[in-house]
N, C-alpha and C positions, 0 to 999 in steps of 0.2 A: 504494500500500500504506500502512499506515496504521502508525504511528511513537509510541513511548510514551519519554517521558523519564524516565531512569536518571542518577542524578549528573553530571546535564548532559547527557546523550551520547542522541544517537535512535539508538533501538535499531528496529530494523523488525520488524514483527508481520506474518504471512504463515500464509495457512489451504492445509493440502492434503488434499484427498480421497484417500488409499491407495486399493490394491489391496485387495480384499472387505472395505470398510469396512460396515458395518451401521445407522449412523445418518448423518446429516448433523452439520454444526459447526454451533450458534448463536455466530457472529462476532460477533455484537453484547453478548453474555455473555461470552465470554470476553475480548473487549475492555476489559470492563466490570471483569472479573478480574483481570486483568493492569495496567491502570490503579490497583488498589489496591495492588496488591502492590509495584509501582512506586513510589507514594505512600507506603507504609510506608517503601523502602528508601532515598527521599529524607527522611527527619525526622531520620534517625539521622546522629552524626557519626563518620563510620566511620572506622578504621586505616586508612595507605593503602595498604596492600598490601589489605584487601578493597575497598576503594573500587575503585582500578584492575581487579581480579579482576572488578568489576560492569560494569567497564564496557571490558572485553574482548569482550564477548560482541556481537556485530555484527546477530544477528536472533534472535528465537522465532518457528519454526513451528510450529505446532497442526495436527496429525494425527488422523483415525482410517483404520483397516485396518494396512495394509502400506505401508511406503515404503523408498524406495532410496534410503542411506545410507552414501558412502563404500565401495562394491560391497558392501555385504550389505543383505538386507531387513528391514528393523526393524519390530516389531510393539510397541517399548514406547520411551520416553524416552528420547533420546542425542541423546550431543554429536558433532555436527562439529568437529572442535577443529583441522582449518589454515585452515576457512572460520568459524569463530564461531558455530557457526547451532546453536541448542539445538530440538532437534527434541521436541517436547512432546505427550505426549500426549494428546487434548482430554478424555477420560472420569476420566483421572486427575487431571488440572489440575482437572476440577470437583468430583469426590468430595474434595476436598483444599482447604475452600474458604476456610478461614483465609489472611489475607495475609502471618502470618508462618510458618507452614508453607510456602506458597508461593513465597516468598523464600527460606528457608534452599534448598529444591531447587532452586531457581534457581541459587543460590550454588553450590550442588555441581558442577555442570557447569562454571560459568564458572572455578571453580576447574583444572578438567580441560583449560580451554586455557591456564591458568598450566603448570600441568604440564608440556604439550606446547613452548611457546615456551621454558620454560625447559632441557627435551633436546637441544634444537636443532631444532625443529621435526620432531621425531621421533616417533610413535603409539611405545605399547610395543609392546617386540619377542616380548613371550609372554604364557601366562597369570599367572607370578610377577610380573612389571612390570607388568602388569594389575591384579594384587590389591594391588599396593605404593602403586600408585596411588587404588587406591578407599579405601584404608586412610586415606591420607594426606588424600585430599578429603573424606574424613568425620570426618575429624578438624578438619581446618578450619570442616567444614561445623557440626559441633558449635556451636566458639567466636562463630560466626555466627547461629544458633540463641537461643543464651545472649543478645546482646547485640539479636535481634531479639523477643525476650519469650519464646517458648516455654515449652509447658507442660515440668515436669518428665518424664512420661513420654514429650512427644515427645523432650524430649533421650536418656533412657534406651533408645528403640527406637533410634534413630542409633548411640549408643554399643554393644549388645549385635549391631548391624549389623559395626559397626569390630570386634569384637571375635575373629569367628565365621568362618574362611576360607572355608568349604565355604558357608554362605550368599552370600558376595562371588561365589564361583566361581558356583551356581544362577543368581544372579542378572544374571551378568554373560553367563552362554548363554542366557538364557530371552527370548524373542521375539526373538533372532539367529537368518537365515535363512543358507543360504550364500552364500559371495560369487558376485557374478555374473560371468558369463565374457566377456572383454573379446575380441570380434574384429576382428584389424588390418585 
C-alpha cells in the first residue's frame, strides 16, 4: 500500500471499492491529491496540539458506494476514530481540489480521534455528545483553516456549519446506514 508523509509520520493510503459504487477510483489522482495536501501540511509550523492531531491519524481510505464502518454502512466521509482510519470519500476528495480545503477536512477528522483518546477511548454516547463534538472539531477545524490560507468564505461556511444544530444533526444521519447485526 502506498504511504504519504504527514509531519514525519507515514500515514497509509488504501482504495476501496463499496457496495453499488458507480464509478471506479483513479488511484493514481488521488495519490497525486493527497501528496499535495500533505505537502501543504508539511511547510506550515504548526501548534503542537495540531501537529500531533495530524499525525494521529494512522491511514486514508478513499471510497466510492457503501462501506462498512464501525457496524454501520457509510455512504459519505468518516472517521474510525479507535483504528485512525479516515475513510474519505473519492468524488468528494476531488470536487474539493484545493490542498488547503483539503487539509482543513482532513484536520477535522483527525481532530475527532483527539476527541475520542481524550474520553477515554470512548465514541459519544448520543446525538448531544455527537453534536458537542462536531461543534468543537469545527471549531478547531476553523483555526486550522485560518493558519492553512483559506478563502474567507470557506472559513465563513465552517463557521455558519459550527453554528446551526439541526444542520450538525442532517448531517451527521445522512449516508448513515444501520448498524449491522453481529452473529455469535
Amino acid at each position: 500500500m502506498p504511504n504519504v508523509t504527514i509531519l514525519d509520520r507515514e500515514t497509509t493510503v488504501s482504495f476501496l471499492t463499496g457496495v453499488d459504487a458507480v464509478r471506479s477510483l483513479d488511484n493514481d489522482e488521488l495519490l497525486r491529491g493527497v501528496a499535495d495536501m500533505a505537502a501543504l501540511i508539511n511547510r506550515i509550523d504548526w501548534p503542537e496540539r495540531y501537529r500531533e492531531a495530524f499525525r494521529g491519524m494512522k491511514e486514508i481510505v478513499f471510497f466510492e458506494g457503501r462501506v462498512k464502518v464501525n457496524g454501520h454502512w457509510m455512504e459519505r466521509p468518516c472517521c474510525d476514530e479507535d483504528d485512525a482510519v479516515f475513510y474519505w470519500k473519492a468524488e468528494e476528495f476531488m470536487r474539493n481540489t484545493d490542498a488547503d480545503v483539503r487539509a482543513n477536512t482532513f484536520f477535522h477528522d483527525c481532530w475527532h480521534v483527539v476527541q475520542f483518546k481524550e474520553s477515554g477511548n470512548r465514541f459519544a454516547r448520543d446525538q448531544n455528545e455527537q453534536v458537542e463534538r462536531e461543534v468543537d472539531a469545527t471549531g478547531q477545524q476553523i483555526e486550522v483553516a485560518k493558519l492553512l490560507g483559506c478563502q474567507p468564505h470557506e472559513i465563513s461556511h465552517l463557521q455558519h456549519f459550527m453554528n446551526d444544530n439541526a444542520v450538525i444533526v442532517a448531517r451527521l444521519k445522512e449516508g448513515v446506514g444501520l448498524p449491522m447485526h453481529h452473529t455469535a
